[in-house]
PQR file with spaces between the fields and no chain letter, atoms N, CA, C, O and H, PARSE charges and radii, in Angstrom:
ATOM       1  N    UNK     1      62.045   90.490  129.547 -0.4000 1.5000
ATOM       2  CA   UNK     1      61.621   89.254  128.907 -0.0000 2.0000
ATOM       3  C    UNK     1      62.439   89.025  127.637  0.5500 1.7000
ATOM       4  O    UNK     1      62.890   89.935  126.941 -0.5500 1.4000
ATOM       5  N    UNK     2      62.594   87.641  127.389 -0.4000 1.5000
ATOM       6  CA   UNK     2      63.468   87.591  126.067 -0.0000 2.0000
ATOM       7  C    UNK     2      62.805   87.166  124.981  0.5500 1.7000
ATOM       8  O    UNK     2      61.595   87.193  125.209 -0.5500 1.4000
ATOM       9  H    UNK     2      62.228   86.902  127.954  0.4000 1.0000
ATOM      10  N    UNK     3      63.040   86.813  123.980 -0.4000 1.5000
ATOM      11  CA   UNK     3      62.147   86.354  122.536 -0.0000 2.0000
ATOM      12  C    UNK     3      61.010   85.241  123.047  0.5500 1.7000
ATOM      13  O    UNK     3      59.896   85.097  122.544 -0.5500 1.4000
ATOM      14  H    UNK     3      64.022   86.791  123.795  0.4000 1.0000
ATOM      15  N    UNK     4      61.564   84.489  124.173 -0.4000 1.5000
ATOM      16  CA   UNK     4      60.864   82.665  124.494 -0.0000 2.0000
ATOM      17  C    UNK     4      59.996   83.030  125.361  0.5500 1.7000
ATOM      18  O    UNK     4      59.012   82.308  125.523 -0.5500 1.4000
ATOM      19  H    UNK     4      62.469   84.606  124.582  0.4000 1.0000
ATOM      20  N    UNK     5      60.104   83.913  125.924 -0.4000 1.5000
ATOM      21  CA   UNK     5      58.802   84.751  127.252 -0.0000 2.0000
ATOM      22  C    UNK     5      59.306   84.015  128.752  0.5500 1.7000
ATOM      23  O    UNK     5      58.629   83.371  129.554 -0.5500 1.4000
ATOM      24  H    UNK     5      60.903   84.500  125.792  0.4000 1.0000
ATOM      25  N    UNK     6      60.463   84.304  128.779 -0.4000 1.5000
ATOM      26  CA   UNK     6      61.262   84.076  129.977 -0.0000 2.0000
ATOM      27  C    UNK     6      62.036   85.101  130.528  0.5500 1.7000
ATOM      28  O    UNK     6      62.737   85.824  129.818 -0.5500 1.4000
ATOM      29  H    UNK     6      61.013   84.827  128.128  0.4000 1.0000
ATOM      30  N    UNK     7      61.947   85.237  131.965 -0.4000 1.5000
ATOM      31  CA   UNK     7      62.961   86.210  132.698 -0.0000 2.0000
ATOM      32  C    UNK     7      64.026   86.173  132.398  0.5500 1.7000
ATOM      33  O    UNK     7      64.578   85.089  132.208 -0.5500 1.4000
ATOM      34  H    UNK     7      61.378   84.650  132.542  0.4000 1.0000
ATOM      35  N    UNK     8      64.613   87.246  132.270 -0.4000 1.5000
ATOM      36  CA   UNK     8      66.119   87.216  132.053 -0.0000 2.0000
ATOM      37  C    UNK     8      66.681   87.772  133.554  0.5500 1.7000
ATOM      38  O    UNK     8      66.300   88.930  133.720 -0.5500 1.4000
ATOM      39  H    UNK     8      64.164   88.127  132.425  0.4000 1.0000
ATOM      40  N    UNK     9      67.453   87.281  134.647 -0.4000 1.5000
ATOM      41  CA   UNK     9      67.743   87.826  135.711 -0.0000 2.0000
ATOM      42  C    UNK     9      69.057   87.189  136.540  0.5500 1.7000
ATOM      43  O    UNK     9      69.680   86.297  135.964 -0.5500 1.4000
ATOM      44  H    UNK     9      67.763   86.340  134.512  0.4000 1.0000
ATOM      45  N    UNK    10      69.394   87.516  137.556 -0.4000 1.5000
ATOM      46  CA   UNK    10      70.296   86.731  138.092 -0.0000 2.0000
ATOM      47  C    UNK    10      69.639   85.899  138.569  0.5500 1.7000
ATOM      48  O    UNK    10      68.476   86.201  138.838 -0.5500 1.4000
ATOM      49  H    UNK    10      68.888   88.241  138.024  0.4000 1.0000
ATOM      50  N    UNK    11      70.175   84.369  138.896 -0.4000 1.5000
ATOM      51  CA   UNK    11      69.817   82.846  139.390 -0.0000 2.0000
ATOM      52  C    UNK    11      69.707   83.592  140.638  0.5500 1.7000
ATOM      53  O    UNK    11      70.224   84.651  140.992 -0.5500 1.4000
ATOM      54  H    UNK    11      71.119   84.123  138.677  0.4000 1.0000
ATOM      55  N    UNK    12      68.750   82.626  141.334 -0.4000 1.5000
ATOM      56  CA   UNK    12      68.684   82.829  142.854 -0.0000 2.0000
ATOM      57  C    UNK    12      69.739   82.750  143.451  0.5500 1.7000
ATOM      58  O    UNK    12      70.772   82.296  142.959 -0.5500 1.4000
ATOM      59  H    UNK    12      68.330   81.766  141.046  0.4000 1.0000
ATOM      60  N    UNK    13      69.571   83.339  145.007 -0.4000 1.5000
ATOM      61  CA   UNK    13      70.637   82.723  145.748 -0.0000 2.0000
ATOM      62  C    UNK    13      69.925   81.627  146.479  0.5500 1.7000
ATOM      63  O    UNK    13      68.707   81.616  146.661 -0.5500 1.4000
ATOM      64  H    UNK    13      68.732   83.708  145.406  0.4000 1.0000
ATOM      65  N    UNK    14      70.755   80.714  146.882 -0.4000 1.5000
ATOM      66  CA   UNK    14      70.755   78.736  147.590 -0.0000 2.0000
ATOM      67  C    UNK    14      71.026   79.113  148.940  0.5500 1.7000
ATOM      68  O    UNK    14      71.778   80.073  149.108 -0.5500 1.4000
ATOM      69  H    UNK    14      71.744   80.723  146.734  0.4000 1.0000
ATOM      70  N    UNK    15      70.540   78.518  149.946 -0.4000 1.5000
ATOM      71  CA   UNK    15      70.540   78.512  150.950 -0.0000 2.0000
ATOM      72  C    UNK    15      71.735   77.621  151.440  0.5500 1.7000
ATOM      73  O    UNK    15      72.115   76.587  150.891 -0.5500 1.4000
ATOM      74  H    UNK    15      69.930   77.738  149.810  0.4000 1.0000
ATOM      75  N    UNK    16      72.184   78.114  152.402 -0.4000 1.5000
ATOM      76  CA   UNK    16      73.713   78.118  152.663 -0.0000 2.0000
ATOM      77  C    UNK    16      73.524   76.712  153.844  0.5500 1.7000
ATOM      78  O    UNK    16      73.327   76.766  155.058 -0.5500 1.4000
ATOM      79  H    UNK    16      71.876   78.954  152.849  0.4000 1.0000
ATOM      80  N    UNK    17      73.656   75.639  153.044 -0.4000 1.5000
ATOM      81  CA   UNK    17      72.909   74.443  154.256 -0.0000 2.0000
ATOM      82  C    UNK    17      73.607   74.088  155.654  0.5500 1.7000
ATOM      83  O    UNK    17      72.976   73.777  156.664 -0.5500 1.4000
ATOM      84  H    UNK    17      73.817   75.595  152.058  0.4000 1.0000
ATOM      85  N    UNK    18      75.196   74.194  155.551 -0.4000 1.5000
ATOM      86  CA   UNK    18      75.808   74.563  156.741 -0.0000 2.0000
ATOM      87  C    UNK    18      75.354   75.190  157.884  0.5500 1.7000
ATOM      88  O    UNK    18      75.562   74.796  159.032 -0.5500 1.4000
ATOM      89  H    UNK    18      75.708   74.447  154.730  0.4000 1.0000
ATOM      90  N    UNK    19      74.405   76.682  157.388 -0.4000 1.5000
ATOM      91  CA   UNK    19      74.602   77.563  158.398 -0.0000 2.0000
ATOM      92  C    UNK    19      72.817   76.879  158.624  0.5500 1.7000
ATOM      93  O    UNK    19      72.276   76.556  159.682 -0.5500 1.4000
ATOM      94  H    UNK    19      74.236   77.002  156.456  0.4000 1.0000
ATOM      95  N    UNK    20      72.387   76.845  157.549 -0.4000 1.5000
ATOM      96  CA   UNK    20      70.607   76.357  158.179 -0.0000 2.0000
ATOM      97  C    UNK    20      70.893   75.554  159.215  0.5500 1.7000
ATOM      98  O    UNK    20      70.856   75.957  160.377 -0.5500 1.4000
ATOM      99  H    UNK    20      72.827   77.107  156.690  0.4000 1.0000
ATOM     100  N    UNK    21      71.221   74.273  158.857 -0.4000 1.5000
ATOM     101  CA   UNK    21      71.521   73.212  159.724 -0.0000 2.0000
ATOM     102  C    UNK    21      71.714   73.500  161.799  0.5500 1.7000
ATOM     103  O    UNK    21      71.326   72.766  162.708 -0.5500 1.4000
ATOM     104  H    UNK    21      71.251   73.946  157.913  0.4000 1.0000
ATOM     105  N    UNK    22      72.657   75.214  161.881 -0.4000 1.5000
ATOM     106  CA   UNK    22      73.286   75.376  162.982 -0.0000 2.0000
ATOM     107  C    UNK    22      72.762   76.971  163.301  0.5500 1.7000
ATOM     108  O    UNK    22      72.817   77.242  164.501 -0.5500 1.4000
ATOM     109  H    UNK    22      72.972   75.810  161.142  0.4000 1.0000
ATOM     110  N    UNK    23      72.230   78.143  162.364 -0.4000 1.5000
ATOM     111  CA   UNK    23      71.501   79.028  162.664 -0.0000 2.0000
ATOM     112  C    UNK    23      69.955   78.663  162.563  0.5500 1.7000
ATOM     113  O    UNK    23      69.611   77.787  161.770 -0.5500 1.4000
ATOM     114  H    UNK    23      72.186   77.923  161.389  0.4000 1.0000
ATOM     115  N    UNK    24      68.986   79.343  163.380 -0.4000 1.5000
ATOM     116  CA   UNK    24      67.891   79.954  163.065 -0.0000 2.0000
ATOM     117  C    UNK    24      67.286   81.557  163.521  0.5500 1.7000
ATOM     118  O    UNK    24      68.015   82.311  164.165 -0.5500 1.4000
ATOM     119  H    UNK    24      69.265   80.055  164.024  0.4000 1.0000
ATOM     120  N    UNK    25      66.194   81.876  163.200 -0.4000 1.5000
ATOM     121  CA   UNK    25      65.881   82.776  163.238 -0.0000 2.0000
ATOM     122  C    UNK    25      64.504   83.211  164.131  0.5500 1.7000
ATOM     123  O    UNK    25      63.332   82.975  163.837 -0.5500 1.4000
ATOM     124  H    UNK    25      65.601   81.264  162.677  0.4000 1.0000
ATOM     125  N    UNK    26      65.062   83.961  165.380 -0.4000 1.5000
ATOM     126  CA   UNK    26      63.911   84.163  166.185 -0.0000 2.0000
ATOM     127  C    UNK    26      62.836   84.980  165.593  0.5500 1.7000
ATOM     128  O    UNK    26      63.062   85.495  164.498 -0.5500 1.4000
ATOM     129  H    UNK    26      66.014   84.152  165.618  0.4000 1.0000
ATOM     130  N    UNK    27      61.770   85.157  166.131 -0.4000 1.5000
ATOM     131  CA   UNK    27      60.331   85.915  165.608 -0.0000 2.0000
ATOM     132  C    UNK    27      60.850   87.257  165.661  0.5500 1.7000
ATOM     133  O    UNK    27      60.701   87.913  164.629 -0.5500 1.4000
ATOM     134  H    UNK    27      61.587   84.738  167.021  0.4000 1.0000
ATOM     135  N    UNK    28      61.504   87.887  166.765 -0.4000 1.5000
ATOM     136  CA   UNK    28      61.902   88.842  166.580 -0.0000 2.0000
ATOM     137  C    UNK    28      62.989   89.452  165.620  0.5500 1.7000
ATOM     138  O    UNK    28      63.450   90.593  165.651 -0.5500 1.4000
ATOM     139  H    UNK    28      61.626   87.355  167.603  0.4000 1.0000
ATOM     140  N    UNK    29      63.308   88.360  164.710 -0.4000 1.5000
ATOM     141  CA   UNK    29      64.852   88.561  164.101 -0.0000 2.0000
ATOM     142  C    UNK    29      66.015   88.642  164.486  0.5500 1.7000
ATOM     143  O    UNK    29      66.770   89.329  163.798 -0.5500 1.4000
ATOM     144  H    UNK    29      62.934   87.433  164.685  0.4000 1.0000
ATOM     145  N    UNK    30      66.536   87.997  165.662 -0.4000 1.5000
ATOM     146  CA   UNK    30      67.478   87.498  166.009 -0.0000 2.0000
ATOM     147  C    UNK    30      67.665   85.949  165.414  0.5500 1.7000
ATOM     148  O    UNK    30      66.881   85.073  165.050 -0.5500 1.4000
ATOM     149  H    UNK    30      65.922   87.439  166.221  0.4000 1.0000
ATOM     150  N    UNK    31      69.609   86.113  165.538 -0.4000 1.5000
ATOM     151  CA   UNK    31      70.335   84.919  164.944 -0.0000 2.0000
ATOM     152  C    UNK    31      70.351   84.154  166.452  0.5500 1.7000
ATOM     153  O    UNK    31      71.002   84.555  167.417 -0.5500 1.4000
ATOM     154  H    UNK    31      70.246   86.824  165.833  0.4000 1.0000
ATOM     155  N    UNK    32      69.406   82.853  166.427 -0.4000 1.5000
ATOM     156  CA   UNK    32      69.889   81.870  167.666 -0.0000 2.0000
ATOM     157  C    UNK    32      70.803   80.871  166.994  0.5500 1.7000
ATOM     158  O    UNK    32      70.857   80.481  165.827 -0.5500 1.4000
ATOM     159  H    UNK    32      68.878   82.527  165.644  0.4000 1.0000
ATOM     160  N    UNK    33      71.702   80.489  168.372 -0.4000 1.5000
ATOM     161  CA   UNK    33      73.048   79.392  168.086 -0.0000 2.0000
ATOM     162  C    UNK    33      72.820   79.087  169.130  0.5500 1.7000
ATOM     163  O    UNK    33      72.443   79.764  170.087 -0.5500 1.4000
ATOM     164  H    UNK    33      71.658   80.805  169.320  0.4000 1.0000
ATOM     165  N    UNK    34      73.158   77.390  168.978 -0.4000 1.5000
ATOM     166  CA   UNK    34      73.683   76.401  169.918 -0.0000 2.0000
ATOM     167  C    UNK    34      74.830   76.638  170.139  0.5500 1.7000
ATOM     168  O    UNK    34      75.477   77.206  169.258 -0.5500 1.4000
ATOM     169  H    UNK    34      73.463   76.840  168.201  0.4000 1.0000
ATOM     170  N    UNK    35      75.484   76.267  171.440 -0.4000 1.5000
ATOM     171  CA   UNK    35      76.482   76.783  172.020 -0.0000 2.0000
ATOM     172  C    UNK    35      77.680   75.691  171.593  0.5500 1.7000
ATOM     173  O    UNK    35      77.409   74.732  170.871 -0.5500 1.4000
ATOM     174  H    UNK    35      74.958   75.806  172.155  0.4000 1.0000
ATOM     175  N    UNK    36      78.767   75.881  172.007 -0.4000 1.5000
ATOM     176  CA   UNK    36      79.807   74.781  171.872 -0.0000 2.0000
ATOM     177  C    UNK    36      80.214   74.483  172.968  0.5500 1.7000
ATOM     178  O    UNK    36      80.013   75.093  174.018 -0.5500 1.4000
ATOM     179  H    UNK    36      78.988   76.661  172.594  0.4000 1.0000
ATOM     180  N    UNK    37      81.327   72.706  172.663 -0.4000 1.5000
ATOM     181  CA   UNK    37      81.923   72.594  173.645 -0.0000 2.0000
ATOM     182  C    UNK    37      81.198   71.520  174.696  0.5500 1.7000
ATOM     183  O    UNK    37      81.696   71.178  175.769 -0.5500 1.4000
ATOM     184  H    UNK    37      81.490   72.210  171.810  0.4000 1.0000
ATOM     185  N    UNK    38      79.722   70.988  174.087 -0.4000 1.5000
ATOM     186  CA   UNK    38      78.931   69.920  174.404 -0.0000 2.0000
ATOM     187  C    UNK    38      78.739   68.502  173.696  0.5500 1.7000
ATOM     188  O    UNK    38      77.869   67.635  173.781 -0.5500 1.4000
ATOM     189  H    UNK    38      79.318   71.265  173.215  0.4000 1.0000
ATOM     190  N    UNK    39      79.746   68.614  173.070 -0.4000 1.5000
ATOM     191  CA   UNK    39      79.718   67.176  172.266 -0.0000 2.0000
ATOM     192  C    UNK    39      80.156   65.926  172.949  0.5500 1.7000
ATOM     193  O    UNK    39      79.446   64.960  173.228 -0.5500 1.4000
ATOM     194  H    UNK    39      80.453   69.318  173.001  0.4000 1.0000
ATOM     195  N    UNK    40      81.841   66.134  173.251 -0.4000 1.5000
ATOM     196  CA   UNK    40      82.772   65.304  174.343 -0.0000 2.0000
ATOM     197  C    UNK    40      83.373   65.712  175.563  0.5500 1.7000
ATOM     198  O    UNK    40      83.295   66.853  176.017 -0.5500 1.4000
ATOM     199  H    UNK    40      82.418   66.919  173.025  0.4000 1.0000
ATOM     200  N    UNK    41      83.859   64.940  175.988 -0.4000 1.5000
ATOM     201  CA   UNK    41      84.946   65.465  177.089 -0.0000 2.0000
ATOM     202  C    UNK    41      84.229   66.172  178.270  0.5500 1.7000
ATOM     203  O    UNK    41      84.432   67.146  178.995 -0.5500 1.4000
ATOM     204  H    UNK    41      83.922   64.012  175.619  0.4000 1.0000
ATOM     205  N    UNK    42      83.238   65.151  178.099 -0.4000 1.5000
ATOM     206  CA   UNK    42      82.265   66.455  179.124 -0.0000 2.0000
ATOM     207  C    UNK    42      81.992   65.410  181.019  0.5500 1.7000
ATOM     208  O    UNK    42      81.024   65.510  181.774 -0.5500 1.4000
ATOM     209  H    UNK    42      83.074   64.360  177.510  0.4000 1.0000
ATOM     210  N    UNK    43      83.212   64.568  181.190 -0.4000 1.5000
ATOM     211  CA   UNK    43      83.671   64.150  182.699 -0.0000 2.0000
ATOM     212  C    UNK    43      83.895   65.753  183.711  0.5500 1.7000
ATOM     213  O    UNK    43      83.363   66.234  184.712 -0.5500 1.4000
ATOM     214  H    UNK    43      83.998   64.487  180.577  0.4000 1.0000
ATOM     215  N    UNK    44      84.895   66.119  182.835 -0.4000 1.5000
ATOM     216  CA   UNK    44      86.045   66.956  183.546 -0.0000 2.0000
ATOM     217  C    UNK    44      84.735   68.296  183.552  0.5500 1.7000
ATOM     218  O    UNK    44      84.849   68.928  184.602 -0.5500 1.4000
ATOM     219  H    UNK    44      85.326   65.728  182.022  0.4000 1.0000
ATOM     220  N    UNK    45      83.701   68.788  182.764 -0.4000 1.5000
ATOM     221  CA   UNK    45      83.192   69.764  182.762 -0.0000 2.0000
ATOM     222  C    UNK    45      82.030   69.612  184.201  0.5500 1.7000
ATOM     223  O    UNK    45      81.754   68.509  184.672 -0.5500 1.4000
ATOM     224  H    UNK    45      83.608   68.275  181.911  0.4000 1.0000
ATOM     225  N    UNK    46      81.588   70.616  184.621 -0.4000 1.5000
ATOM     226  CA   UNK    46      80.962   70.677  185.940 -0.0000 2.0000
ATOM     227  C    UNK    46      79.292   71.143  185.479  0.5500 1.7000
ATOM     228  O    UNK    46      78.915   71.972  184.651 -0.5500 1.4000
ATOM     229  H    UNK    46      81.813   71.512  184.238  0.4000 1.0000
ATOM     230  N    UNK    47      78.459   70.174  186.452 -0.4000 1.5000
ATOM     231  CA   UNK    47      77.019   70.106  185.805 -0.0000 2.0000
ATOM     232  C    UNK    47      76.125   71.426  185.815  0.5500 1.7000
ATOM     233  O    UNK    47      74.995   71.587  185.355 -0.5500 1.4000
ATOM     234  H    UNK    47      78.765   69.500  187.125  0.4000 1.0000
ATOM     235  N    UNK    48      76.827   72.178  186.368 -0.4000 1.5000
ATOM     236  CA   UNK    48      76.504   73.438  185.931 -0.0000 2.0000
ATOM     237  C    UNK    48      76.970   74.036  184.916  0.5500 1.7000
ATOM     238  O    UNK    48      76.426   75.122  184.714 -0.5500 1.4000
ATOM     239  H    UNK    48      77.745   72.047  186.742  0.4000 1.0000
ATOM     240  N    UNK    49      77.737   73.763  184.225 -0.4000 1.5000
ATOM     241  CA   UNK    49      78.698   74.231  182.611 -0.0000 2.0000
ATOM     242  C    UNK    49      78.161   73.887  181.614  0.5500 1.7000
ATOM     243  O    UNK    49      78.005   74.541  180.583 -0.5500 1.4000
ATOM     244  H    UNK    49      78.179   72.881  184.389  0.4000 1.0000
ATOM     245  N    UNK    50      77.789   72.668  181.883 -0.4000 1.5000
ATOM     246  CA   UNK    50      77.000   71.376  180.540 -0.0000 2.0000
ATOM     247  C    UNK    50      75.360   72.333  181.087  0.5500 1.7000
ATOM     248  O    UNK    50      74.922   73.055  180.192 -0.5500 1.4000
ATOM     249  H    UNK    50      77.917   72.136  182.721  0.4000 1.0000
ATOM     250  N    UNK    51      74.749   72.335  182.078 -0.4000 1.5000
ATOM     251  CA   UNK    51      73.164   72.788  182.177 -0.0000 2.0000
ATOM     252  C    UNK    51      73.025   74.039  181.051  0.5500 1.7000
ATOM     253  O    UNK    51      72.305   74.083  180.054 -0.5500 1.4000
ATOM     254  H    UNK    51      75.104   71.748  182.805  0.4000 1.0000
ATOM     255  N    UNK    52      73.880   74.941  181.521 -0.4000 1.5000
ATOM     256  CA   UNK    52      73.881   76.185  180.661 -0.0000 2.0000
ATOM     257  C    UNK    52      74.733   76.045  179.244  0.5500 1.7000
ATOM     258  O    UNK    52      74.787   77.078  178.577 -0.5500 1.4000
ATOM     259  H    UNK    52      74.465   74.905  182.332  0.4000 1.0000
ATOM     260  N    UNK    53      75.275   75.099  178.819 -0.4000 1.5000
ATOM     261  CA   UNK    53      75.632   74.629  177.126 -0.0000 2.0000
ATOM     262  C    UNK    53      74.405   74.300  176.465  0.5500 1.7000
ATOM     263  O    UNK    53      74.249   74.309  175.244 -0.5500 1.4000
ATOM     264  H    UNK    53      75.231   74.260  179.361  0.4000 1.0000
ATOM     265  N    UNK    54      73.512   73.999  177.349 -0.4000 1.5000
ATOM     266  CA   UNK    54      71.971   73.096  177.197 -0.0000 2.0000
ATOM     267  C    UNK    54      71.741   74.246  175.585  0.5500 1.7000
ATOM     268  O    UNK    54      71.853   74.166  174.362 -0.5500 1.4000
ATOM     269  H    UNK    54      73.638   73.991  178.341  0.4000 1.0000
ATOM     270  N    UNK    55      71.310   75.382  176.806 -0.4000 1.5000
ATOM     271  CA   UNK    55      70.594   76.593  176.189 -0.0000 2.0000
ATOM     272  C    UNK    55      71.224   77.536  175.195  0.5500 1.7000
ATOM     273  O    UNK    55      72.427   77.753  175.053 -0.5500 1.4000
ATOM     274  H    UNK    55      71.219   75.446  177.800  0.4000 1.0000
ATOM     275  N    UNK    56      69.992   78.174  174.387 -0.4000 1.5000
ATOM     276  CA   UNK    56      70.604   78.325  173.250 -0.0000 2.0000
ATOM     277  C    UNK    56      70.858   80.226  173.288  0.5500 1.7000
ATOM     278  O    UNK    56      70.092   80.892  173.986 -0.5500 1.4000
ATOM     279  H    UNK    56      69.014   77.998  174.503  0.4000 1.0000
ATOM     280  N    UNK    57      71.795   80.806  172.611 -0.4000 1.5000
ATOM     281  CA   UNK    57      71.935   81.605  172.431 -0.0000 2.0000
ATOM     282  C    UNK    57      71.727   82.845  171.491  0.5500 1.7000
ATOM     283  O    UNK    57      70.887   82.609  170.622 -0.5500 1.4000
ATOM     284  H    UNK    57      72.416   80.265  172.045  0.4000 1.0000
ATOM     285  N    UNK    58      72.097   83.702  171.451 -0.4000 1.5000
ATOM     286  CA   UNK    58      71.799   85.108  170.013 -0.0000 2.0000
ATOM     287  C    UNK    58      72.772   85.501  169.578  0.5500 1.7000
ATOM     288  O    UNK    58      73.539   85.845  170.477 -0.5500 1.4000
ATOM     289  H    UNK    58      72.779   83.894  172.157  0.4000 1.0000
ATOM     290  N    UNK    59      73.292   85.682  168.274 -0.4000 1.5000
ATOM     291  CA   UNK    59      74.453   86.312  167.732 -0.0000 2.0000
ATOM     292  C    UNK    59      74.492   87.603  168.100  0.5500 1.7000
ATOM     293  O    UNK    59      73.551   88.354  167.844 -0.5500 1.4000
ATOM     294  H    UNK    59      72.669   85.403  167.544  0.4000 1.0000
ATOM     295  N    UNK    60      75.918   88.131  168.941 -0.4000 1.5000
ATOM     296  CA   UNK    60      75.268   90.086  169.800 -0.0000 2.0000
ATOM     297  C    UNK    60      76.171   90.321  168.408  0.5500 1.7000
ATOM     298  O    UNK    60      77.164   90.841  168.916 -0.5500 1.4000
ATOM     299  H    UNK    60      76.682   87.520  169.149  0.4000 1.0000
ATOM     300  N    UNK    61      76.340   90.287  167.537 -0.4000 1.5000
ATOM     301  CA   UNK    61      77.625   91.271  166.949 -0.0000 2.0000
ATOM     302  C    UNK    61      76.555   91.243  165.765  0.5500 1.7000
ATOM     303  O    UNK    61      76.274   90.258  165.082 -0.5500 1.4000
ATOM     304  H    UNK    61      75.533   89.864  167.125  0.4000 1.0000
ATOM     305  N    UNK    62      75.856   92.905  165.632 -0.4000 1.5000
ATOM     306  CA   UNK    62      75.849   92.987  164.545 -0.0000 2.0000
ATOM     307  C    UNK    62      75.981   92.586  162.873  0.5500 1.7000
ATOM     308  O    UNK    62      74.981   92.372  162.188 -0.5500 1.4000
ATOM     309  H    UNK    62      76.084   93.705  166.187  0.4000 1.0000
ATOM     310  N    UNK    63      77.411   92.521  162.324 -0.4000 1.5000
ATOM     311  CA   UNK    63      77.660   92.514  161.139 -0.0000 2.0000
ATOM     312  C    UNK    63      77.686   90.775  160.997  0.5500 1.7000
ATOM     313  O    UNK    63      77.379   90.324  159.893 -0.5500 1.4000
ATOM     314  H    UNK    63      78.223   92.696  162.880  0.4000 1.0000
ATOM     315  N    UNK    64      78.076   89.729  162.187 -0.4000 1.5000
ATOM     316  CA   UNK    64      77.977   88.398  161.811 -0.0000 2.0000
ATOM     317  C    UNK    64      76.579   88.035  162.008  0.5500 1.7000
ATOM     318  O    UNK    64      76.290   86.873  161.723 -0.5500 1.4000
ATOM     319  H    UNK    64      78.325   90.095  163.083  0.4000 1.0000
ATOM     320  N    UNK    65      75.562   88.874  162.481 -0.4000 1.5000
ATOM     321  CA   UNK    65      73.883   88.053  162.284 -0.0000 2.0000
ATOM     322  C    UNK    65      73.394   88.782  160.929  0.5500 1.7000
ATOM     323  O    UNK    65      72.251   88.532  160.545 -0.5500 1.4000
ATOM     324  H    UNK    65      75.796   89.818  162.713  0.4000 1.0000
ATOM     325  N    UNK    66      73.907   89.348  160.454 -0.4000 1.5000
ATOM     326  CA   UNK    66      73.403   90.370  159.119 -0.0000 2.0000
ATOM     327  C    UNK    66      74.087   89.535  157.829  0.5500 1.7000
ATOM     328  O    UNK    66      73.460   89.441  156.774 -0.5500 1.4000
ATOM     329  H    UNK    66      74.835   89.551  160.766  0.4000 1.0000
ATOM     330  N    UNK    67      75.687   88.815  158.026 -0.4000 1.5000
ATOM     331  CA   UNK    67      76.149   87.853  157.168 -0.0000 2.0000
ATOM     332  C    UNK    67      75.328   86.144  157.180  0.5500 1.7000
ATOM     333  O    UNK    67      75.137   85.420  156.202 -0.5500 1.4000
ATOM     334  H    UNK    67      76.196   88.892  158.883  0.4000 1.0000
ATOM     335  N    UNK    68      74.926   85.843  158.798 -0.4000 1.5000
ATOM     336  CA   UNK    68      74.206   84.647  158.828 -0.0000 2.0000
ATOM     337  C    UNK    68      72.744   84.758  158.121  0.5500 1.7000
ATOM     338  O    UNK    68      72.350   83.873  157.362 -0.5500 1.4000
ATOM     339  H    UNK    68      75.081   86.431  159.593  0.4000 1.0000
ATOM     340  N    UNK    69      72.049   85.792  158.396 -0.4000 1.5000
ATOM     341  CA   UNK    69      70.728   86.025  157.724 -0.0000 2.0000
ATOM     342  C    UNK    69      70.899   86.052  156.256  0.5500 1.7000
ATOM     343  O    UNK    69      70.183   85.395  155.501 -0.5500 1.4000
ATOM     344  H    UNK    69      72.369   86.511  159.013  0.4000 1.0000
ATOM     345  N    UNK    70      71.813   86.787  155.882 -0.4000 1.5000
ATOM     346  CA   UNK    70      72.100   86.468  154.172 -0.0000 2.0000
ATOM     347  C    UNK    70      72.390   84.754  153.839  0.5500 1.7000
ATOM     348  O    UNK    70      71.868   84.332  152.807 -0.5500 1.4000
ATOM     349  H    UNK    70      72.394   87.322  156.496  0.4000 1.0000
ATOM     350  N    UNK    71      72.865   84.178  154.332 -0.4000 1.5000
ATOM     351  CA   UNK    71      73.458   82.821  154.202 -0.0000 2.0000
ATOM     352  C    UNK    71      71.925   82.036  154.144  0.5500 1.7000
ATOM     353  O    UNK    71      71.680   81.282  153.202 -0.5500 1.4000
ATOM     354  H    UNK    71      73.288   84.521  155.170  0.4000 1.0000
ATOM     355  N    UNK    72      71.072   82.242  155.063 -0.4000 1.5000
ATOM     356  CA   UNK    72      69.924   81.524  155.445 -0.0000 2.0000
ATOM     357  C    UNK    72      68.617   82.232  154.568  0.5500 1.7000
ATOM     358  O    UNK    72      67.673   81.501  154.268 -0.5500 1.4000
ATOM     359  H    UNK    72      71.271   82.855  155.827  0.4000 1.0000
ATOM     360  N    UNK    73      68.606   83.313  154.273 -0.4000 1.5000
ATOM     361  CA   UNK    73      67.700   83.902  153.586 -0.0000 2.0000
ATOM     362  C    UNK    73      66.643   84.287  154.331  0.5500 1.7000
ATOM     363  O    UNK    73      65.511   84.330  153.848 -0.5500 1.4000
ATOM     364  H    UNK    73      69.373   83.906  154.517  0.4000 1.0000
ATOM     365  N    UNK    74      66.946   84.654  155.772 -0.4000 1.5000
ATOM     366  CA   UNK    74      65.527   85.215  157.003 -0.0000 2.0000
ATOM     367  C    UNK    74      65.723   86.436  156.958  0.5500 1.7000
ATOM     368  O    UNK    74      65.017   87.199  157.617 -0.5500 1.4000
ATOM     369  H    UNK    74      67.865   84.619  156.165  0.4000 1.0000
């Protein structure tokens, strides 16, 4: 505490709105992502390619769902 009766500490960390926007966080603590590659151009893709772009996925690599969870604060 300082003379004024305030914390003295580091500022929070801000939530990284990029990654909120495009990560979340399953109950179990997994990183889910929407897939890519479903925005355009999707004549030439086959309706089985686009069905399964539908659905959403889990970050498998370790050290990038441990950097996304820091970014998001889950």
């Amino acid at each position: 505490m300082s003379h004024d009766g305030t914390d003295i500490s580091m500022p929070k960390m801000k939530t990284h709105k990029g990654a909120k926007k495009r990560f979340s966080i399953t109950a179990s603590g997994k990183v889910r992502r929407l897939k890519a590659f479903k925005s355009h151009i999707l004549t030439k893709k086959s309706a089985k390619r686009k069905r399964n772009l539908r659905r959403p996925t889990t970050i498998k690599t370790p050290g990038e769902a441990r950097n996304i969870k820091r970014l998001i604060q889950a």
